[in-house]
C-alpha positions in Angstrom: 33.4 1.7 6.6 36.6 3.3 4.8 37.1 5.7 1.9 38.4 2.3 -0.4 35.5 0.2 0.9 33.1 2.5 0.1 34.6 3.0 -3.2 34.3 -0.3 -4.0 30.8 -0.8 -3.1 30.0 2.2 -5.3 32.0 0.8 -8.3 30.2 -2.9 -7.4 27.0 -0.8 -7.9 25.9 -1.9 -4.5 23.9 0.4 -3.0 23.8 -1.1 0.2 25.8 1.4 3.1 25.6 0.2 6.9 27.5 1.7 9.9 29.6 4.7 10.5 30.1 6.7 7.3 31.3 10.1 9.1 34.1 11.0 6.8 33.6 9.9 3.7 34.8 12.2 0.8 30.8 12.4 -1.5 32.2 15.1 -3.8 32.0 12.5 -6.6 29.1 10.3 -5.9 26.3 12.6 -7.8 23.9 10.2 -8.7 24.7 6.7 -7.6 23.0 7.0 -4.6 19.6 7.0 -6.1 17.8 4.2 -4.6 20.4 3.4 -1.9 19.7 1.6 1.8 21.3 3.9 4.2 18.9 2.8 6.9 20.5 3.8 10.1 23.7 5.3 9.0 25.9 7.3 11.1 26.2 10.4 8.7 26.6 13.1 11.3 28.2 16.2 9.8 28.5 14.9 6.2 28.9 16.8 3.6 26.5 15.6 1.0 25.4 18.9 -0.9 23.9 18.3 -4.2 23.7 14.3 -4.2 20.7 12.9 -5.8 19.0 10.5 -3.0 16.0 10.4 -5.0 13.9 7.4 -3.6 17.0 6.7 -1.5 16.0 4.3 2.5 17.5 6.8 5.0 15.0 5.1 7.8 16.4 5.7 11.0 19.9 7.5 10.0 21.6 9.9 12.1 22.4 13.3 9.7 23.0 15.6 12.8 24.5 18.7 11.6 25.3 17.3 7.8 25.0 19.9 4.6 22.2 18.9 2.6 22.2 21.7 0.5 20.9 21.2 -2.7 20.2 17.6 -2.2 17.0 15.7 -4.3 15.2 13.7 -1.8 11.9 13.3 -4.0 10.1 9.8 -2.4 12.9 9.0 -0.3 12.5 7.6 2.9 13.7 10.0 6.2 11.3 8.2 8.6 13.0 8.0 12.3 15.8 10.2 10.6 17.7 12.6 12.6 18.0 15.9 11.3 18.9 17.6 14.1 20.8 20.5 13.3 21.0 19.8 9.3 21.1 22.7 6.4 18.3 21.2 3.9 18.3 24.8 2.2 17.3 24.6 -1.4 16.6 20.5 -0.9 13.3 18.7 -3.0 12.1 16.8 -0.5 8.6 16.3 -2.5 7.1 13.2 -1.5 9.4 12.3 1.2 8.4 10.7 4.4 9.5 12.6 7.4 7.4 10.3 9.6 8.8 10.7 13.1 11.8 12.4 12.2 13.8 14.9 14.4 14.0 18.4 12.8 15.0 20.7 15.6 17.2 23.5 14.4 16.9 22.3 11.0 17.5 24.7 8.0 15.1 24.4 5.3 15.0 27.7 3.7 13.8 27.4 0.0 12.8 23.6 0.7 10.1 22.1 -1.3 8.3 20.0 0.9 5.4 19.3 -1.2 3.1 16.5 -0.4 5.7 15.1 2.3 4.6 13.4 5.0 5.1 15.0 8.5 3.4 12.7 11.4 4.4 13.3 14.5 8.0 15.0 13.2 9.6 16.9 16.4 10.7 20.3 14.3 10.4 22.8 16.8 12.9 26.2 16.1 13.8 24.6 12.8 14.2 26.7 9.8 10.9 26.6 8.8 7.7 28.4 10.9 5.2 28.8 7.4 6.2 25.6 5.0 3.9 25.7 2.4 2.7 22.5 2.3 0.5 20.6 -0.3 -1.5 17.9 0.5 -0.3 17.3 4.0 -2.2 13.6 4.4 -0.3 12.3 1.0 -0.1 8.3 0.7 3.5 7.4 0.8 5.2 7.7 -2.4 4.9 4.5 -4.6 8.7 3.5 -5.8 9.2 1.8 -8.7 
């Protein structure tokens, strides 16, 4: 997908993304990605710092390396995810399900991963070696 045919999607208020969205310019998206399908988009190295993805389907996407500073992931869905490599510094990720989801190397200083859910996540040498976690057996987060 392009810069104008995401742009148009946006505008359409369709919040349905498929395929290869490395290099698309995010700096004005803020919130109209709350809610989005972005299952198993190619978003290696994006730069999507401060975008609210609240309750946003990222099931199976590939966010290798991508700046997540800042980002509000609250009930969104990371399960399968790849976040290999990823800055999540700062990022709400309460309620999120991290099911499965590849967190080697990831940076998630200052994260608030309450009541996420972490089954069988691979997040060896990632940013994190105390999270403070609430409730680590939540149910998954009921959306709207």
């Amino acid at each position: 997908m392009n810069q104008d045919e995401f742009n148009e999607r946006l505008k359409s208020n369709n919040r349905a993304f498929a395929g290869d969205l490395r290099g698309i310019d995010f700096s004005n998206v803020k919130d109209r990605l709350r809610h989005a399908d972005l299952r198993e988009t190619d978003l290696r190295g994006a730069n999507l710092r401060g975008i609210d993805l609240r309750e946003a389907d990222l099931a199976g996407a590939d966010l290798r390396e991508a700046d997540l500073t800042g980002i509000d992931f609250t009930g969104a869905d990371l399960r399968e995810a790849n976040l290999t490599g990823a800055i999540l510094c700062e990022t709400n990720l309460m309620g999120a399900d991290l099911r499965e989801t590849k967190l080697t190397g990831a940076d998630l200083r200052g994260a608030n991963l309450i009541c996420i859910l972490l089954a069988r996540s691979l997040h060896a040498q990632s940013g994190f070696s105390k999270p403070r976690i609430i409730n680590p057996n939540p149910q998954p987060y009921d959306r709207p």
